[in-house]
C-alpha positions in Angstrom: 34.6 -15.4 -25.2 35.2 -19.3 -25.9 32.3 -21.1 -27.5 32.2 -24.8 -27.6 30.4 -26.4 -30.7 29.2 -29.9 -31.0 28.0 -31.0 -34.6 25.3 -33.7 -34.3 26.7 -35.1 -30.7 25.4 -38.6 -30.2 26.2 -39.5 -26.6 23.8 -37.7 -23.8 27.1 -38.6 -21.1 29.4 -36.8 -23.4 27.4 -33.6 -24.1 26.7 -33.5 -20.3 30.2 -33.3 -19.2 30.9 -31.1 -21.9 27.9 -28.6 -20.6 29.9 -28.8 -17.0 32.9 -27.7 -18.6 31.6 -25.1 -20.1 29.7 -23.7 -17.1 33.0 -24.2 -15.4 35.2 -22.1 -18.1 32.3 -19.7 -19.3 31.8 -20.9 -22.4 28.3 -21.0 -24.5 27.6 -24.0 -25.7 26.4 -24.4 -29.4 24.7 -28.2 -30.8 24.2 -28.5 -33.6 21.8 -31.0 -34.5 20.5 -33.8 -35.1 21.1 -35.0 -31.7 21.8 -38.9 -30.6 19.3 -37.9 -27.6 16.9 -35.0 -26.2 18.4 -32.7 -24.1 15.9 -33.1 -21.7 17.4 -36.8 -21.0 18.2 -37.5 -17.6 22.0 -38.9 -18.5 22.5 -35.4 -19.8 21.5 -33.7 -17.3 23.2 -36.3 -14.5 26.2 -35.9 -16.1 26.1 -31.7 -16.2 25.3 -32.2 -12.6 23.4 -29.1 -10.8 25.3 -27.0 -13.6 23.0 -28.0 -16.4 20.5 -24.4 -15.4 23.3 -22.3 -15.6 24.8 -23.6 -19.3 24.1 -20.9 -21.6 23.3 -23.6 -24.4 22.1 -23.1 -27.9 20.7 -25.0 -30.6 20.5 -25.0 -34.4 18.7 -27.2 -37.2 21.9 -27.6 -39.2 25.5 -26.4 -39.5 23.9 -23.3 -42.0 21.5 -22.2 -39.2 24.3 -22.0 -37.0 26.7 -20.0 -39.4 23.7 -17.8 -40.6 22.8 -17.2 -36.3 26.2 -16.4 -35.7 27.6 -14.2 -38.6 30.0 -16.7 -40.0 32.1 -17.1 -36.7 35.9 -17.7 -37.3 35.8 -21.5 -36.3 38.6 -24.5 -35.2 37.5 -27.8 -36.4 39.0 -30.1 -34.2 39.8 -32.9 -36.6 42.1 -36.0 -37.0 43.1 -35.3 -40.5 44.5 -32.0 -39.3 48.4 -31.2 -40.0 48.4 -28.1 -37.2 48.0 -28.9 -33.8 45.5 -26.9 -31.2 49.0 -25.5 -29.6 50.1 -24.3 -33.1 47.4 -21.7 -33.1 46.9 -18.2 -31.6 43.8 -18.3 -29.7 44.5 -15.0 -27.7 43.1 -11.9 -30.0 39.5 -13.0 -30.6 35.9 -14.9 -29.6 36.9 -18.4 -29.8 34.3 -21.1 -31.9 36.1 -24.8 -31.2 33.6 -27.4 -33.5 33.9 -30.6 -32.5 32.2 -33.9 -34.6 30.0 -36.4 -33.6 31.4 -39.5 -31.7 31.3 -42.0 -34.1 32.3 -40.1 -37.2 34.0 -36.6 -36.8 33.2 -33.1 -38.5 32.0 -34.3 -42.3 34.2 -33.6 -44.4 32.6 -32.0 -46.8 32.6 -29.2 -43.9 36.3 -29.4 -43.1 37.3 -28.5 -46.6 36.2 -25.0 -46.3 38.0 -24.8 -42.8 41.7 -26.2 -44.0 43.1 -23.6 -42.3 41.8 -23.5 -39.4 41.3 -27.0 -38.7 42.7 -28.4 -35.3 44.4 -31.6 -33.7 45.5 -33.4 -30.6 48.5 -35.3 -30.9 47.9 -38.7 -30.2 50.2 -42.8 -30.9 49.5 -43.8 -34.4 47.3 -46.4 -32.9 44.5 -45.0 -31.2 41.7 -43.4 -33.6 40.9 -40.9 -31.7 39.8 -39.4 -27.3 36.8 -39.3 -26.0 34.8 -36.2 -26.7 34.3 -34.6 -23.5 38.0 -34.7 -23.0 38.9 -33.6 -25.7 36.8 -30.6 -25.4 38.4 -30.0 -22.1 42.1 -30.3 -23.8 41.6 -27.6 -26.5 39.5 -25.3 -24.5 41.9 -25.0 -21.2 44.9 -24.2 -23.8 42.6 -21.4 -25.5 42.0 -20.4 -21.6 46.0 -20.9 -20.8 46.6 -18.3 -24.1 44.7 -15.6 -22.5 45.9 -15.7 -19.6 42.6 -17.4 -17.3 40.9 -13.8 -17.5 37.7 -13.7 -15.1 39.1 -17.0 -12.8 40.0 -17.4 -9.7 43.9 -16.6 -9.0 44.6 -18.9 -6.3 43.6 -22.4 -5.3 42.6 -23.2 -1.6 42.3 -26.1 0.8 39.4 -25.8 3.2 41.5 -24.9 6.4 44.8 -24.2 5.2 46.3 -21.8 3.3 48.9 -23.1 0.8 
């Protein structure tokens, strides 16, 4: 199972989309707060579109409540300072925990110390800091999906009245 966590999200948009995504893939989604906004906020909930009541989201009081909750999950920090990339990993043999930081400041690092080895990047130019959250969410989570093999989805695309 792939589980999406977001430590101390800020941006109701970003969360939102990232709640769609999840109900799209079948992932639970795990913040981890404190929260930029309440997830009773109406850009959350406009951005999860009519999705939002069938997230199976979860909430902790800090990054220990959530390792205590969860037995001390096996988790990719998805990180800039990472020297792996999220393609470099074998995401096929287990439950899957992606963490993902806040927008304005990443996973502390105090955090991503104890997770050297399983820290995570994208590969991006030199110049850009860093993607939006939401999409990079989507990135890492459709290659863990790719990896085993898009279990439990639909095999074949189709138009509305033709068949490809």
């Amino acid at each position: 199972m792939l589980h999406i966590v977001l430590h101390e999200p800020e941006m109701p948009a970003n969360t939102g989309n990232i709640g769609r995504t999840c109900v799209a893939t079948g992932a639970v989604l795990h913040l981890i707060e404190p929260m930029g906004f309440l997830l009773n906020e109406k850009m959350v909930k406009r951005a999860g579109l009519d999705y939002w009541d069938k997230l199976d989201v979860r909430t902790y009081i800090n990054f220990e409540d959530f390792l205590e909750k969860n037995h001390n999950p096996r988790l990719y920090m998805a990180t800039t300072k990472s020297k792996q990339t999220y393609v470099d990993v074998d995401y096929s043999k287990e439950d899957v925990y992606l963490m993902f930081g806040k927008e304005s400041a990443g996973i502390p690092e105090e955090i991503l110390l104890d997770y050297k080895e399983t820290a995570i990047r994208i590969p991006m130019l030199d110049h850009i800091r860093s993607l939006n959250l939401s999409n990079s969410v989507a990135i890492v989570a459709y290659e863990v999906l790719r990896q085993q093999g898009f279990e439990h989805f639909q095999k074949q695309g189709q138009l509305h009245e033709y068949e490809w």
